[in-house]
C-alpha positions in Angstrom: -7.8 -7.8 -19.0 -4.0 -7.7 -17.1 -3.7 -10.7 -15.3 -2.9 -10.0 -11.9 0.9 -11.8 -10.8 2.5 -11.5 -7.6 6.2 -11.1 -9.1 9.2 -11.4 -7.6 8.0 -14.1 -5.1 6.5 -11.7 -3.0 7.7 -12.6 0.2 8.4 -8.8 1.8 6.5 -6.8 4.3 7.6 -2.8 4.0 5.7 0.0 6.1 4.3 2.4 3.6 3.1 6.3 4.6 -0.4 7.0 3.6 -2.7 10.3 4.2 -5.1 9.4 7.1 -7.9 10.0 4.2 -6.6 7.4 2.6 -6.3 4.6 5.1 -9.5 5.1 6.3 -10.8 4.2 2.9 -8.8 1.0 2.9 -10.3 0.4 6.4 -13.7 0.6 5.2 -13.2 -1.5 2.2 -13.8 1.5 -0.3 -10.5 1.6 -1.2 -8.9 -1.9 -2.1 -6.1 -1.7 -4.4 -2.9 0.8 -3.4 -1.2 2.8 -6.5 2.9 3.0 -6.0 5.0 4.9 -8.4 7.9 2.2 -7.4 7.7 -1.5 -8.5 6.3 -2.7 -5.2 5.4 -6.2 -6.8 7.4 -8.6 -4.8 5.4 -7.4 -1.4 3.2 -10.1 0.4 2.3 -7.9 3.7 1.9 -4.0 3.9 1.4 -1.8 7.4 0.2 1.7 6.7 2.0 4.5 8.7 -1.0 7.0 9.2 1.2 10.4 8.2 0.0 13.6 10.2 -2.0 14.2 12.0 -2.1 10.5 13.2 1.5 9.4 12.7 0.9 5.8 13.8 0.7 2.7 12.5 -2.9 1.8 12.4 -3.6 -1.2 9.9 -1.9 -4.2 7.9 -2.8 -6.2 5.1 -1.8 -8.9 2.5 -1.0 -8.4 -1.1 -3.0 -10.6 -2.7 -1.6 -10.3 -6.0 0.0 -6.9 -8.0 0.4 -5.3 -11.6 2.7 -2.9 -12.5 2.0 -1.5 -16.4 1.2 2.1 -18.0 -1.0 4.0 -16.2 -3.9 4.0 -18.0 -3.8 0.7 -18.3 -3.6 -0.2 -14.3 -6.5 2.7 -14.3 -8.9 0.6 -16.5 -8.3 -2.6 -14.2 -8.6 -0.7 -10.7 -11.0 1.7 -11.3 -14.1 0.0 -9.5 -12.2 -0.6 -6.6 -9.6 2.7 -6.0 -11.4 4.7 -3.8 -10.5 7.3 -5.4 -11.4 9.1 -8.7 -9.6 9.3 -11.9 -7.7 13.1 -11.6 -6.8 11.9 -7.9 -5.0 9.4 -9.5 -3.9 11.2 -12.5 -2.4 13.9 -10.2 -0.6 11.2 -8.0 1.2 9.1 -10.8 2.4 12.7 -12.9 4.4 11.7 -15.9 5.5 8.3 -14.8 5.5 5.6 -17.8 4.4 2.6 -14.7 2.7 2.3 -11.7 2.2 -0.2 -9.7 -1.7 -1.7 -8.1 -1.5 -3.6 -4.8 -4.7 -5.9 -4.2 -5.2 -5.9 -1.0 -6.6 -8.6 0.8 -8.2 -8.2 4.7 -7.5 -5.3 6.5 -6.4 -5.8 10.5 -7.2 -2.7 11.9 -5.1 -2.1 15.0 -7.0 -1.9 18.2 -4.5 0.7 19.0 -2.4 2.9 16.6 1.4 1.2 16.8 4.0 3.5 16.8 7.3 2.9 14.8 9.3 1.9 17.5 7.5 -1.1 17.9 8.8 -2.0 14.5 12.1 -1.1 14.8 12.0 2.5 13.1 13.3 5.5 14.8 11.5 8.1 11.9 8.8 7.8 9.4 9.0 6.7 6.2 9.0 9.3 3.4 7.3 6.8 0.9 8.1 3.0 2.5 10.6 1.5 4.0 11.3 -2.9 3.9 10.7 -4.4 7.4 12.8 -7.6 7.8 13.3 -9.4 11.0 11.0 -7.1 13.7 9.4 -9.0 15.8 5.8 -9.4 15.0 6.3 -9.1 11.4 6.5 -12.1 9.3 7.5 -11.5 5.6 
């Protein structure tokens, strides 16, 4: 088994885009890890930008912990709790050699969708973006 690790310190909260299919999975619970292509260890706190048709802000979490290995190997540790299946994620991470598997903790669903102003952002994020001093948003 990969021991889960935190890295870095994790002491950063970044906005990350994810399909509204997606987050609603994470809403529900069904969905509790989140797969990233980029070394994403060091996070502590992630808001999901809903991308179209929502294109809001709708939840937060915490990271409670993070590995970041081949992808078969995050696959065999995250599998019970992705949300999704295994060609989902085979199609998602391509030919990278790593990926990285957020464990997320509780889920604060907003009571209304936030848009990105209220963070500071003036367009979406293609993939995430780092948040630092908003107000609101502790790292």
């Amino acid at each position: 088994m990969v021991q889960h690790r935190l890295g870095k310190k994790g002491r950063a909260t970044a906005i990350i885009s994810i399909k509204p299919e997606y987050a609603t999975l994470i809403k529900t619970g069904a969905k509790q890890v989140e797969f990233r292509k980029s070394d994403l260890r060091f996070l502590n706190k992630i808001i999901f930008y809903e991308t179209r048709p929502v294109q809001a802000c709708t939840c937060e979490t915490t990271v409670l912990s993070s590995i970041r290995d081949k992808p078969g190997i995050v696959w065999n540790e995250c599998e019970d709790i992705a949300g999704i299946d295994q060609k989902t994620f085979n199609e998602y991470v391509g030919r990278k050699q790593a990926v990285t598997a957020l464990f997320l903790g509780e889920v604060t669903v907003y009571d209304e969708p936030k848009p990105l102003s209220e963070f500071g952002l003036n367009s979406h994020p293609q993939n995430f973006v780092y948040l630092h001093s908003y107000q609101g948003v502790e790292p």
